[in-house]
N, C-alpha and C positions, 0 to 999 in steps of 0.2 A: 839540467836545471841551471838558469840564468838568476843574475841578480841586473836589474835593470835600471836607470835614473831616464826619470824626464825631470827637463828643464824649462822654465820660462826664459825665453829671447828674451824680451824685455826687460825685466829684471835680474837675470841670473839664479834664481830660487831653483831650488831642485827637489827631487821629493825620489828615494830609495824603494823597491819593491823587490818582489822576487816571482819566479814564476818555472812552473814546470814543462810548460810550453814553449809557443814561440812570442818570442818579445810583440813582435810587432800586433800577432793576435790578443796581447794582454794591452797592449797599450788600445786597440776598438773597444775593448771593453771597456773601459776607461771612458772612451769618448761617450759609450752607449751611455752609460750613466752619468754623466756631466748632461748629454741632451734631455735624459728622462727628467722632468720636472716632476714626477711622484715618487721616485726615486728615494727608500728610505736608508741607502748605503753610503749617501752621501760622504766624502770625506775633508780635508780641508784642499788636498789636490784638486778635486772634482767642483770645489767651489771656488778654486783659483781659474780652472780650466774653464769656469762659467763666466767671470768675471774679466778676463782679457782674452777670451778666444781663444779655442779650440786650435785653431791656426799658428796661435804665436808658442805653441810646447811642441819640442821635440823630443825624439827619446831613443837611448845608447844601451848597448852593454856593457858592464865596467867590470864582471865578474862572471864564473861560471863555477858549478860544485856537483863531486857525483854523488852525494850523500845527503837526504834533510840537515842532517846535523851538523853538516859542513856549511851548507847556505845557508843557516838561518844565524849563526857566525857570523859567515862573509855579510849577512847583511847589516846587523849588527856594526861590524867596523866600518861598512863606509858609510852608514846613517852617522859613527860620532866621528869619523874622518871628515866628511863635507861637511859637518857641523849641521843637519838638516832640519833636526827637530827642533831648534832654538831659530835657524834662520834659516826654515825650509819648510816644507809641507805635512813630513812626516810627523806624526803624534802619537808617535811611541823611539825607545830604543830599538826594536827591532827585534825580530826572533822567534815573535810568536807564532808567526805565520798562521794561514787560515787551515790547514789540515786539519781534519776535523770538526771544523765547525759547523754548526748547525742553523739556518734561522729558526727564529721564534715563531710560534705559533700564528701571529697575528699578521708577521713577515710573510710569511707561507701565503694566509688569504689574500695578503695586498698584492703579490705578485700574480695570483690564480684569476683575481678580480681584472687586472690591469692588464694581463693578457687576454683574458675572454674578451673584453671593449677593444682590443686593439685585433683583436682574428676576424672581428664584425665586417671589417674595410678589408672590401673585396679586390681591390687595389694591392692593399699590404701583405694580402696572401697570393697576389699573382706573382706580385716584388720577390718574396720570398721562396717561392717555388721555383722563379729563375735563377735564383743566386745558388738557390740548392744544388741546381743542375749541372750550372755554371763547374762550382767548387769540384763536384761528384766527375764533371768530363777532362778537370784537369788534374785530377791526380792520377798516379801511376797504378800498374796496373799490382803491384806489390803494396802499395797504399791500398787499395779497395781492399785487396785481401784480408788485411790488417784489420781495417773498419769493418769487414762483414765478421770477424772472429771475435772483434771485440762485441759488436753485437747480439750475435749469438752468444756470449760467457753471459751479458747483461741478464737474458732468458734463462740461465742456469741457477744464475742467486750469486751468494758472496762468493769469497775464497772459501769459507767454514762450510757450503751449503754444495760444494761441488759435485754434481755428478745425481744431486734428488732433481726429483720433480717441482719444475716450479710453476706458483698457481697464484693470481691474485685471491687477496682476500675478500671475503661477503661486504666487507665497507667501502673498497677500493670498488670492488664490480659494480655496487648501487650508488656508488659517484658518480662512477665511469657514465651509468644508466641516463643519470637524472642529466648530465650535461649534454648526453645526445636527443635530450627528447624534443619535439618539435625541431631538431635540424636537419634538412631537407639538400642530396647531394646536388649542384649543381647539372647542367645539361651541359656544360663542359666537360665538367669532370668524370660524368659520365660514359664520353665520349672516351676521353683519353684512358678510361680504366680499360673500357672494352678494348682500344689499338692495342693497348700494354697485352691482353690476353692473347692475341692473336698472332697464330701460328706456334704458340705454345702446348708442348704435351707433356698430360701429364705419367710418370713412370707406371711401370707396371706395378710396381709397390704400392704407389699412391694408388693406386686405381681399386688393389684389393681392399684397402684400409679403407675406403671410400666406400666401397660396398656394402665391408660389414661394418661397417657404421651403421650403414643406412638400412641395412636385412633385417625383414619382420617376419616373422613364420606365419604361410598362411594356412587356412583351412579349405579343401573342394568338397561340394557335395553336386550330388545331380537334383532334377527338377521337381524331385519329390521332396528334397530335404534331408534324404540318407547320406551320410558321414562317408564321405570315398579313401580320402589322403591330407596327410599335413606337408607342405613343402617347405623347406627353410628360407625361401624365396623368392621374392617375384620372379624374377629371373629363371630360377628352378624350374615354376611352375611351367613357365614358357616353355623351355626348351623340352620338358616333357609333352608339351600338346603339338611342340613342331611348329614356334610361332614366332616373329620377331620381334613382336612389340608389347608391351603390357599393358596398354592403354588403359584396354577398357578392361581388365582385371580389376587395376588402382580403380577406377570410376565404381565399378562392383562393388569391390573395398569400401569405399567412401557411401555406397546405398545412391549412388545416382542413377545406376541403373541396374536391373534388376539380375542379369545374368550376362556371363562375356564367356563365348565360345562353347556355348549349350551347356555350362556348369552355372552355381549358384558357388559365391565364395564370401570367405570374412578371413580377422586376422583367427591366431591360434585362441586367446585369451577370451576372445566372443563365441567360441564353439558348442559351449554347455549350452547358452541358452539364444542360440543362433535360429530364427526362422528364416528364410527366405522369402525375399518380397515373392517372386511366383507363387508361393501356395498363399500370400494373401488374395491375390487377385481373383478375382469370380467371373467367369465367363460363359455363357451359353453357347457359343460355336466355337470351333476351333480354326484358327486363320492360318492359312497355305500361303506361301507366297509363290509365284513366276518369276522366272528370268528368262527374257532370252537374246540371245546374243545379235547385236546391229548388224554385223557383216554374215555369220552365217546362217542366222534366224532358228537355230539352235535352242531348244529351250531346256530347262530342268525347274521341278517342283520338290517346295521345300514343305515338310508339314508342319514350321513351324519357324520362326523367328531364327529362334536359337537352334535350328536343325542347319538351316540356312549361314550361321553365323559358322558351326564349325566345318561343315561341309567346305564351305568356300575358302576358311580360314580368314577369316572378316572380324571385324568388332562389333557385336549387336548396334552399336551406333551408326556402323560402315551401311549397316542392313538397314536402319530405319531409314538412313539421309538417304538409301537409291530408291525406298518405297516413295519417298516425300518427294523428291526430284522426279522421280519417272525415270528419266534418261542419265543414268550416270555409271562412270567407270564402264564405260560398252557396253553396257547391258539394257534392258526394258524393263522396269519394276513395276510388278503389281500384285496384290493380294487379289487371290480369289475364296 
């Protein structure tokens, strides 16, 4: 913890601060708000530093403390040592430092308003995404570590809150909501989210937690609509029929199409009053399909859609698109 003076060249005026940082990053901030002309933190420094130039202040360390209570002291005596507050910028004795302090409610909107107009310029978000970068590739590899823990503790809550579960609140999420609505990501940005992803895996851990996240329990029945099995997951269901994809389960699922792999399926929760599109349909014949194979003219007869689906291990979709094509996946498709 520094206690810091800038100076006016010109005049000799000097104005006392303190900081727990580094000088030199307290003194940009300084500059930041001397240039912001909405700026309601203005102080009599920031209106000096507007008034002869950014240019003509420099700025020292005079003092260092390893204790609040030791620097707010030190600042103290050299604000009435250089005499600063009578013939200087400061406009206090010194001591109270900003610890703790909060803006006001109205502070709060001015700054939320004044950076929403200023993230609009797509300029000022390139500017800043390089400087990010910039800062982030020149620190050390002991500095990142620091920053990703301070990070992560930010995710956990205060010191009083250590170690619960942290959650935004219902007001914070329907902020969060309303300020993404209508904003639409870049084809840039797009771009570079996708490179960032790639050749990244993710762990086995993640991979389980991801699943059951994502596991619905489904229900099979066969093509009459009798009750077979519950699986606790797509996935289950598959590796039960010997298949590697769920495609057309999920499409089943969803009532797009009527059966996947000669079953009729839904989730667990629609089971009581589950029909099957098959037993809606009404048919007067019953349609066989053909295949037979290009190179050795090979055929087999399927006596039905879904006979054909499991037989081959197909997705009733695989089965319509080589009736519709004729010639697909080496085969010859036709309904007889």
């Amino acid at each position: 913890m520094k206690v810091y003076c800038i100076e006016n060249k010109l005049d000799g005026k000097k104005y006392i601060g303190i900081t727990k940082g580094e000088i030199d990053r307290r003194f940009k901030q300084h500059k930041q708000i001397t240039r912001n002309k909405n700026s309601s933190y203005k102080n009599h420094i920031h209106k000096a530093m507007a008034m002869y130039g950014i240019e003509n202040f420099t700025v020292y360390q005079v003092d260092e403390a390893d204790t609040k209570e030791d620097l707010f002291e030190k600042e103290k005596y050299w604000i009435k040592k250089l005499d600063t507050k009578n013939n200087g910028y400061n406009e206090t004795d010194g001591g109270e430092g900003t610890w703790g302090w909060k803006p006001t409610e109205e502070q709060r909107k001015q700054n939320s308003e004044r950076i929403k107009i200023a993230m609009q310029d797509v300029n000022l978000r390139k500017i800043l995404s390089e400087k990010s970068k910039q800062h982030w590739e020149n620190l050390t590899e002991k500095e990142k570590e620091n920053k990703r823990k301070q990070f992560n503790e930010t995710k956990i809550g205060n010191q009083h809150a250590k170690g619960k579960h942290w959650s935004l609140s219902d007001e914070t999420k329907k902020k969060m909501s309303e300020s993404k609505k209508g904003w639409k990501m870049s084809d840039e940005t797009k771009q570079k989210l996708s490179k960032s992803h790639l050749g990244h895996k993710r762990t086995h851990e993640a991979q389980i937690k991801i699943s059951l996240s994502q596991n619905k329990k489904i229900s099979q029945f066969d093509l009459n609509g009798n009750f077979i099995k519950t699986f606790d997951s797509l996935q289950s269901a598959a590796n039960e029929l010997n298949v590697t994809y769920t495609t057309s389960i999920t499409a089943c699922l969803k009532q797009k199409i009527p059966t996947a792999f000669g079953f009729c399926w839904c989730y667990e929760n629609e089971t009581t009053d589950f029909t099957p599109k098959q037993l809606k349909r009404k048919s007067s014949k019953k349609i066989k399909v053909k295949i037979t194979h290009i190179d050795t003219q090979k055929n087999r007869i399927f006596n039905s859609i879904s006979e054909a689906s499991l037989e081959l291990k197909l997705s009733t979709t695989t089965v319509y698109r080589g009736i519709k094509e004729k010639n697909y996946k080496n085969f010859i498709w036709e309904l007889i």
